[in-house]
C-alpha positions in Angstrom: -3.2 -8.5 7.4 -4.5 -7.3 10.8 -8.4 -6.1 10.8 -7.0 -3.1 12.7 -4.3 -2.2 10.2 -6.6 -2.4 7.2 -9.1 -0.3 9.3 -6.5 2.4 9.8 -5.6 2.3 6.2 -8.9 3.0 5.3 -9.8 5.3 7.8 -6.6 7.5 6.8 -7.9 7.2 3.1 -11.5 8.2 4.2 -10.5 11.5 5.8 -8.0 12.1 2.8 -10.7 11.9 0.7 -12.9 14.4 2.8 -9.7 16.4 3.2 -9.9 17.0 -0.6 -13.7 17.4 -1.4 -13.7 19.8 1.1 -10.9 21.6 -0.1 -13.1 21.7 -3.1 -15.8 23.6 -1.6 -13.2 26.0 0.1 -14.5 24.8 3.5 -11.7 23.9 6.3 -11.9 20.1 7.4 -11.5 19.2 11.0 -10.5 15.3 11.1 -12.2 13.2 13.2 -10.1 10.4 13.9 -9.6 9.9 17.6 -6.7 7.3 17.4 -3.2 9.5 18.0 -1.2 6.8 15.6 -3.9 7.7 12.8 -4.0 10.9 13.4 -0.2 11.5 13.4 0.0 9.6 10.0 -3.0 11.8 8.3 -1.0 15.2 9.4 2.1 13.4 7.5 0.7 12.5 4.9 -0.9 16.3 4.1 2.3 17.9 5.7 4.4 15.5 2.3 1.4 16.0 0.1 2.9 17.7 -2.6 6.2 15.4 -2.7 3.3 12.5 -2.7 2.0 14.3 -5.5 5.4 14.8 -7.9 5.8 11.3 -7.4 2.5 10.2 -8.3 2.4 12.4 -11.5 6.6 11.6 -12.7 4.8 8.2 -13.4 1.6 9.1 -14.8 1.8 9.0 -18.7 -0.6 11.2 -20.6 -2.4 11.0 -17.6 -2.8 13.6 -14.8 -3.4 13.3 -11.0 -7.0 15.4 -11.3 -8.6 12.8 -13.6 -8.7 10.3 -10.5 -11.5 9.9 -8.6 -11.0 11.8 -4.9 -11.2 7.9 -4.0 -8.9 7.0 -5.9 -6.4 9.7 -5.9 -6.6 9.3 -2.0 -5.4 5.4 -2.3 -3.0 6.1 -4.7 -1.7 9.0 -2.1 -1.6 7.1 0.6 -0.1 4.1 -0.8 2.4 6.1 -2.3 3.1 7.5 1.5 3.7 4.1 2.5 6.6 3.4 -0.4 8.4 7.0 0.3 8.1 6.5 4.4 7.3 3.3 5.7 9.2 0.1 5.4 6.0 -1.7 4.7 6.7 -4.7 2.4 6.0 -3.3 -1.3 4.0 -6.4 -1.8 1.6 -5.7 1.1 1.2 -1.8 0.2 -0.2 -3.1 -3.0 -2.3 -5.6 -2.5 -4.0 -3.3 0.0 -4.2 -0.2 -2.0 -6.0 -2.7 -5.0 -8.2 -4.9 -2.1 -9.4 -1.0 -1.3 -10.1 0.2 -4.4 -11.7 -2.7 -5.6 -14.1 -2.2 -2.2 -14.2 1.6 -3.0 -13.7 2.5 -6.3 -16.9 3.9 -8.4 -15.7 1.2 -11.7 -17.3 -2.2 -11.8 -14.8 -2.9 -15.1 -11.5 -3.4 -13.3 -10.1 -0.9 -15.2 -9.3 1.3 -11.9 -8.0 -1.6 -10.2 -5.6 -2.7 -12.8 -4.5 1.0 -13.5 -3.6 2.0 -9.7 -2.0 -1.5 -9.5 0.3 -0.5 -12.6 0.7 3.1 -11.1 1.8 1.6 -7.6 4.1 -0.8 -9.6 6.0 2.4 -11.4 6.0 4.3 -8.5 7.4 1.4 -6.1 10.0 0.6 -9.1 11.1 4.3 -8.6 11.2 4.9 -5.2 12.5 1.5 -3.7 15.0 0.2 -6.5 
């Protein structure tokens, strides 16, 4: 994979994470991504975010979408934006999403690793088969 396209993917996933925290705090977020590709593919991303977000949760099993880390649950969103609108190999949308979280992800146990790698699996049965 291309440094520059695992930078974007991360620098996408950065600013959804900030996207949501500050949500949180009811404050308004101003991206700061300069790149014009990026930034059109962050504006996507929160323009599908609830389509993203049935997705994500019609393959969670007692499980909901709010119990993920804002790390996590921005990985597993943008990932998920990459099965419903790209035609990025499934294989290579996964890997990524599980080399980032592994990088990012607050769990030393593997348990969030193997989790969004099962999630993405479901998700990229549903969507792509």
């Amino acid at each position: 994979m291309k440094k520059e396209t695992r930078k974007q993917r991360e620098t996408i996933i950065f600013n959804l994470y900030q996207h949501e925290i500050y949500l949180a705090i009811n404050k308004t977020y101003e991206s700061l991504i300069e790149d014009d590709e990026t930034y059109k593919i962050f504006e996507d991303i929160l323009s599908h975010l609830s389509d993203l977000d049935d997705v994500i949760e019609s393959q969670l099993f007692n499980y909901s979408l709010n119990r993920l880390s804002y790390v996590d649950r921005a990985i597993i969103r943008f990932a998920t934006y990459e099965l419903m609108y790209t035609k990025t190999p499934v294989e290579i949308i996964l890997n990524e999403a599980v080399e980032i979280t592994k990088e990012f992800t607050t769990l030393d146990d593997e348990k969030q690793r193997k989790f969004s790698n099962k999630l993405l699996d479901n998700i990229a049965h549903a969507i792509r088969d």
